[in-house]
N, C-alpha and C positions, 0 to 999 in steps of 0.2 A: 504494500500500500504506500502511495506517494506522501510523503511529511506536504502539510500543509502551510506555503510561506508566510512569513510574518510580512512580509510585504508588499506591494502590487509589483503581482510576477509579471514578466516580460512579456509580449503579445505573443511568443511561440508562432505557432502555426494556424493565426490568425486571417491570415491572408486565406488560407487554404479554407478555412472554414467555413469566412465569410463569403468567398465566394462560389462557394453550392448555393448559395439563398437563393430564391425566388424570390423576395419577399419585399418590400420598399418600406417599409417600418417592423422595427424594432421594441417588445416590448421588456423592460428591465422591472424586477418584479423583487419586493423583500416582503418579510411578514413580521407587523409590531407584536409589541407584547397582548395586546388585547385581541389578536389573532386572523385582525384585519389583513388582508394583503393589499400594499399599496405599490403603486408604479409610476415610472415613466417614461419615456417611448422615446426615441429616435429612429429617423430615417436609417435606410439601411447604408448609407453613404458616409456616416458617422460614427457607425458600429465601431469600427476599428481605434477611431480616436477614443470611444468610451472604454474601449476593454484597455487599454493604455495608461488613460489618465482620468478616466471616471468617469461620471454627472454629479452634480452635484444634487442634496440633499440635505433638509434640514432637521440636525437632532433631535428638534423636537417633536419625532415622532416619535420616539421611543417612550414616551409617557404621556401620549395620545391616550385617550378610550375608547372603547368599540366605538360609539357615538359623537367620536372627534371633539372631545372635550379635552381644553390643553391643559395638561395639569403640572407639576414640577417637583421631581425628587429632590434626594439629597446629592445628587452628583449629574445628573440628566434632565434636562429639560430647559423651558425657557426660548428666548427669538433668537439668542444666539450662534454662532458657531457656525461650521459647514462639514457636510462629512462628501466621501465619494463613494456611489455607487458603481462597482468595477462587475461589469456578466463574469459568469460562468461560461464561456466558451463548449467547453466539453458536453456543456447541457443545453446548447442553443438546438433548437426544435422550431422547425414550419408549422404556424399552427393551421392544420386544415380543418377547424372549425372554426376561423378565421381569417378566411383569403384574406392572401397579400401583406400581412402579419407574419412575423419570429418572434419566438420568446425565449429569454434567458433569465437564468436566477442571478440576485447581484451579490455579491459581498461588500460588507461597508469596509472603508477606510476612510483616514483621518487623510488630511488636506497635505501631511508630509509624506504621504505612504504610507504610513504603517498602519497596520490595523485596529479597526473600533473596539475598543475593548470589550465595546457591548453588544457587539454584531452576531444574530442569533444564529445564523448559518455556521457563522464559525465556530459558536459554541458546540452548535453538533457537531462539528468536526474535528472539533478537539477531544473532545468524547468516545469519539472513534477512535482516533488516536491511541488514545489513553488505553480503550480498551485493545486495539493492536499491539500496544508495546507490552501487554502481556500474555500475548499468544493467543489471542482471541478474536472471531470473526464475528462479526453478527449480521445476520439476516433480519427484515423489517419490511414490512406492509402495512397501511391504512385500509381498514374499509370504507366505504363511504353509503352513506346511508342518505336518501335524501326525496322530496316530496315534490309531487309537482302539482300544480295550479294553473288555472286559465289566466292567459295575461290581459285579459280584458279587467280583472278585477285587481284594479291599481292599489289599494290600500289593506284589503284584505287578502283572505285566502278563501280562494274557492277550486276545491280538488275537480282536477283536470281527468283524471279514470274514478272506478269505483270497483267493490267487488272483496270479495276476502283475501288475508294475508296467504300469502302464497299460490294464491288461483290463480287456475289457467283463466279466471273470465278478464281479471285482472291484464294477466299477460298478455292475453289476446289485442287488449286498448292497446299497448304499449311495443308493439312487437315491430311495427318498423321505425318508433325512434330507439327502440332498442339495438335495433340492427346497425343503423344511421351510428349512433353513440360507439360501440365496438368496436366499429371499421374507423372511427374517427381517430379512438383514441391507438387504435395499431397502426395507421399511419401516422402517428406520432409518437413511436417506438415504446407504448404503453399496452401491455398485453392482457386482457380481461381473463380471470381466472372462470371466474363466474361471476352472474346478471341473474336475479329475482325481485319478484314481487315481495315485499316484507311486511311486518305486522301493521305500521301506526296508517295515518289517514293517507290513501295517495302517494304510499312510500315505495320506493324503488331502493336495490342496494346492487352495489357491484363489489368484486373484491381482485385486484392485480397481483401480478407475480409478485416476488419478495424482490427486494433490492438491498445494497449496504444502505445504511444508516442516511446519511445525506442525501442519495439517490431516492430515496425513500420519502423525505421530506420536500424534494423537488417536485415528484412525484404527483404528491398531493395535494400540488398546489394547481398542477398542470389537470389534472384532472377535475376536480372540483371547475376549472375555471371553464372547459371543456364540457361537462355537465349545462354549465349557466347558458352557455353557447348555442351548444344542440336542440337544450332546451327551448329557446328562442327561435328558433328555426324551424320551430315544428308547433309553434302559435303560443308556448306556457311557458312557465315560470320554474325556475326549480329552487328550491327553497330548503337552507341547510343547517337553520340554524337549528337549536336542540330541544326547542320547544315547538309544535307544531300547533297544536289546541289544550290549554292546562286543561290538566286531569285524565288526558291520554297518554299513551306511548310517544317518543321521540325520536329524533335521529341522534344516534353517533357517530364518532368514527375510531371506533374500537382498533389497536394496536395490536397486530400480531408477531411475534422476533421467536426466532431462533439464534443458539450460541454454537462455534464450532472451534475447536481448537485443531494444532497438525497433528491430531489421534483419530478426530472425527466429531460427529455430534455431541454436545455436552445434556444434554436432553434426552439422549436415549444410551444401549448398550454399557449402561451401569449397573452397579447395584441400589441405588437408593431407590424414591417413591418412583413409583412407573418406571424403571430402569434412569432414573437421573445418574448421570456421575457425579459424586460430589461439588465440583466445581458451577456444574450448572445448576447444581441445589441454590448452594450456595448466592448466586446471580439470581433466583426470582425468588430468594429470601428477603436477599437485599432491598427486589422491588419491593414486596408486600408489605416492610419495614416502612417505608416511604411512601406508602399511599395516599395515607392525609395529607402528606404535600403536594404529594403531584396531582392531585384534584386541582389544586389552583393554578397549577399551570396547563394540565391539559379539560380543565373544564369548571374555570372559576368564574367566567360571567355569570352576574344574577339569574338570568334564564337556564344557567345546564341545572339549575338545583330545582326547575319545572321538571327536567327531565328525573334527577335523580330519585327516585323513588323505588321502596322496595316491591318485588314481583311484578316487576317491568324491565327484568331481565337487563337493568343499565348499570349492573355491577355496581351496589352501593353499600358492599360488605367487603371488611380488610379481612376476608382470608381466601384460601385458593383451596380448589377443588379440580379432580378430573371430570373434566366436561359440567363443569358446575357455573350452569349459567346465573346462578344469584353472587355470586362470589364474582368481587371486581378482577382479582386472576385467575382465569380458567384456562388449567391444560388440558391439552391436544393432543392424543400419543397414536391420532391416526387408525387405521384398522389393522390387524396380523400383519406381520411381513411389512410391513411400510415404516415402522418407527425410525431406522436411520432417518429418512429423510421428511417425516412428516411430520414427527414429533416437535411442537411450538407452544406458546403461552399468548395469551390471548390478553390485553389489558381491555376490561371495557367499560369504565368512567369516563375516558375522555371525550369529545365530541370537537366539531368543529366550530369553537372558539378558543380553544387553542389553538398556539405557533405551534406547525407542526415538527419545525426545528428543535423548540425549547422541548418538544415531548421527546424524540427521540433521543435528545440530549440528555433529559434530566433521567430519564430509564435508565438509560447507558451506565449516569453517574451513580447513580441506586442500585445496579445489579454489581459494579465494581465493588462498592461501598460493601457490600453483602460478603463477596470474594475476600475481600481485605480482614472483615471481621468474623469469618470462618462461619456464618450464619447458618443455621438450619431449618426446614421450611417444619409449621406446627403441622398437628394433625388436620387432616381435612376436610372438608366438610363436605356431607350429601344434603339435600332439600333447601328450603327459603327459610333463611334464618330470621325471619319476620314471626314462623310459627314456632319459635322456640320460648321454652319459658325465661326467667331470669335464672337461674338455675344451670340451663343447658347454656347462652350466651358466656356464662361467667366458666363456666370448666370449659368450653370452648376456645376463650380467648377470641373468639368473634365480635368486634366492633364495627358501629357503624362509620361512615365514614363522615367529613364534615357535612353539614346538610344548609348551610348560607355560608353564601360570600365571602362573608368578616370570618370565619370561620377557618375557612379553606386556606385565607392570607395569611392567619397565625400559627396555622399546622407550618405554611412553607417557614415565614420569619425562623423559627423555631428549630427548621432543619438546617442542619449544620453541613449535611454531605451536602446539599443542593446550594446553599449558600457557597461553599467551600468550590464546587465546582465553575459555579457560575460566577464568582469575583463577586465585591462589593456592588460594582456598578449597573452590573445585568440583573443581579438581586435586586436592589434595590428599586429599581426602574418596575420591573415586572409588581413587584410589589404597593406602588406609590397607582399604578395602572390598575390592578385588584382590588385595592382600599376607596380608590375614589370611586369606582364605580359600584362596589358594594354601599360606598357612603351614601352616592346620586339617587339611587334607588333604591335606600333602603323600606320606604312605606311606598313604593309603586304596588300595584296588583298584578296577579297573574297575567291580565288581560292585559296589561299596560307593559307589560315586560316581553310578551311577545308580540305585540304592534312594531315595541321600537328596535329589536334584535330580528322581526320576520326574511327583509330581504337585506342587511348587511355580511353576509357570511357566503 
């Protein structure tokens, strides 16, 4: 794996790149802490001078809120400064759900070169990193869960199919922009594992091949964005945020990873639970250790705690089970004969308002953390721990997980591995962006909470 520079690397084989495009603009694309993705665009006649020496951009997005409210940490924020927006080359992609459009992911840097210390891509890739320099690979996919609506109705949501979760009557409405959507995204080197119909109103889910870590967060942002697109082309709306109607089911976008070391899978061909070998014990002890925090990073807007509810299968229990859908980590050991390669953990609190950068990163850093402190994973649990008495919760060691906002924000303050990973100033920033907007709303209502989170995501 290539060490990632602390500086804006050289245009390399720039030339070579840019000149496959078709495409006459350019779009440059990062994702803030409140898990917005923002951009912006250059000709394609430019591209080369941006991958060189940037665009510019102003810090004060980093303690933006979903809702584009400017707020100001203790190290980030405010009218000043300038940072640069440098693509990712390696990831520059036609988008053919956007004639005449390219898209690239950016990385931030500071106006000298060097790197933003709070630039979320590169936290994921430090991460990587981290976990490479001790023998360790990781594989990673988002699902993406998400609902679609008629775009005649501007302000609300009016479901665009009907029919039960998982039906063919369902599929039947959806079957050539589902076809449209596939082909879309494999002409833009994104390969659909699988496409269904799923539980809440109007929902649709997809799940893509696994990627390293970073590719992984590129990914899904390119997709999601892909989705919106398709969507639009075929007359509706697609809608991702994690509340669709309070008091139903929601969308997520549940994380799946696998660990391998130069032996093989750390998830299967052991002796531990489900054949774990220690080491990959170890790694989703870690996460399960850190779950309260990583709720606020991969699902701390006021609206994912619509979603979070128990026996709505949105994972809102800190323990892990095989195949245990109420449990926010559920393993995966595949059917007979498949576990080298099928065997995975499943995280599924997050949804898309998280950075899907800071998710893969802060996992990363919590399955490390796990490794480091020889962790082991508790007993596991079978059924919905909502029917348990006080009794069975307490010899369990099953907790719930935070269930508001302000909640989620002083799990993370509190963790020291995430903290520790992510520096003072990405801390900070991500936290100052969780606190205000659990502040903004904290007496909104259901209804009021998914009006103003419906089409930002």
């Amino acid at each position: 794996m290539a060490t990632t520079p602390d500086r804006i690397p050289a245009d390399g084989d720039a030339d070579v790149l840019i000149g496959r495009l078709d495409a006459s603009m350019v779009a440059l694309s990062f994702v803030d802490n409140a898990g917005i993705t923002r951009v912006k665009a250059v000709p394609e006649r430019r591209l080369h001078h941006a991958a060189r020496f940037g665009v510019g951009v102003s810090p004060c997005f980093e303690t933006f809120t979903f809702d584009d409210l400017m707020t100001v940490g203790r190290y980030l924020g405010g009218p000043d400064g300038d940072l640069r927006l440098v693509p990712d080359l390696s990831m520059l992609t036609e988008l053919a759900c956007q004639p005449g459009w390219a898209w690239a992911p950016a990385d931030k840097f500071t106006q000298d070169g060097a790197r933003f210390v709070a630039c979320q891509r590169y936290f994921a890739a430090r991460q990587a990193e981290a976990a490479h320099a001790t023998g360790l690979q990781l594989s990673m996919a988002f699902e993406t869960e998400w609902s679609v609506g008629r775009d005649d109705d501007a302000d609300g949501f009016t479901p665009a199919i009907h029919g039960p979760a998982y039906g063919i009557v369902r599929l039947g409405q959806v079957a050539e922009y589902a076809k449209d959507l596939v082909a879309t995204l494999a002409r833009q080197g994104i390969t659909v594992d699988q496409f269904h119909p799923e539980y809440a109103l109007a929902q649709l889910e997809l799940s893509v091949e696994p990627s390293q870590p970073v590719a992984a967060a590129d990914e899904a942002v390119l997709v999601r964005h892909t989705i919106r697109q398709v969507s639009a082309r075929h007359g509706w709306r697609a809608l991702l945020a994690p509340c669709i109607a309070p008091g139903d089911a929601g969308s997520g976008a549940h994380l799946h990873l696998s660990v391998h070391d130069d032996e093989g899978p750390l998830l299967a061909c052991g002796a531990g639970p489900y054949g774990m070998r220690p080491t990959g014990e170890a790694f989703l002890a870690g996460v399960l250790r850190e779950l309260p925090a990583l709720v606020a990073v991969g699902a701390g807007n006021p609206a994912s705690f619509l979603r979070l509810a128990p026996s709505r299968w949105a994972g809102v229990w800190q323990c892990w089970g095989r195949e245990a859908r109420e449990a926010a980590l559920r393993f995966i050991t595949g059917v007979r004969g498949t576990e080298q390669w099928a065997a995975n953990a499943e995280i599924k609190c997050f949804d898309a308002t998280g950075n899907p950068y800071l998710i893969v990163g802060s996992v990363i850093a919590a399955g490390l953390s796990g490794i480091a402190d020889e962790l082991r994973l508790p007993t596991e649990i079978t059924g919905d721990p909502v029917t348990f008495d006080e009794e069975a919760l307490m010899m369990s060691g099953v907790r719930r997980l935070p269930t508001t906002p302000t909640e989620a924000a002083d799990r993370l303050a509190e963790s020291t591995v995430l903290a520790t990973a992510m520096g003072i100033e990405l801390h900070d920033a991500l936290l100052t962006v969780r606190r205000a907007e659990a502040e903004r709303y904290t007496a909104a209502s259901a209804d009021e909470l998914v009006a103003m989170t419906r089409w930002r995501f």
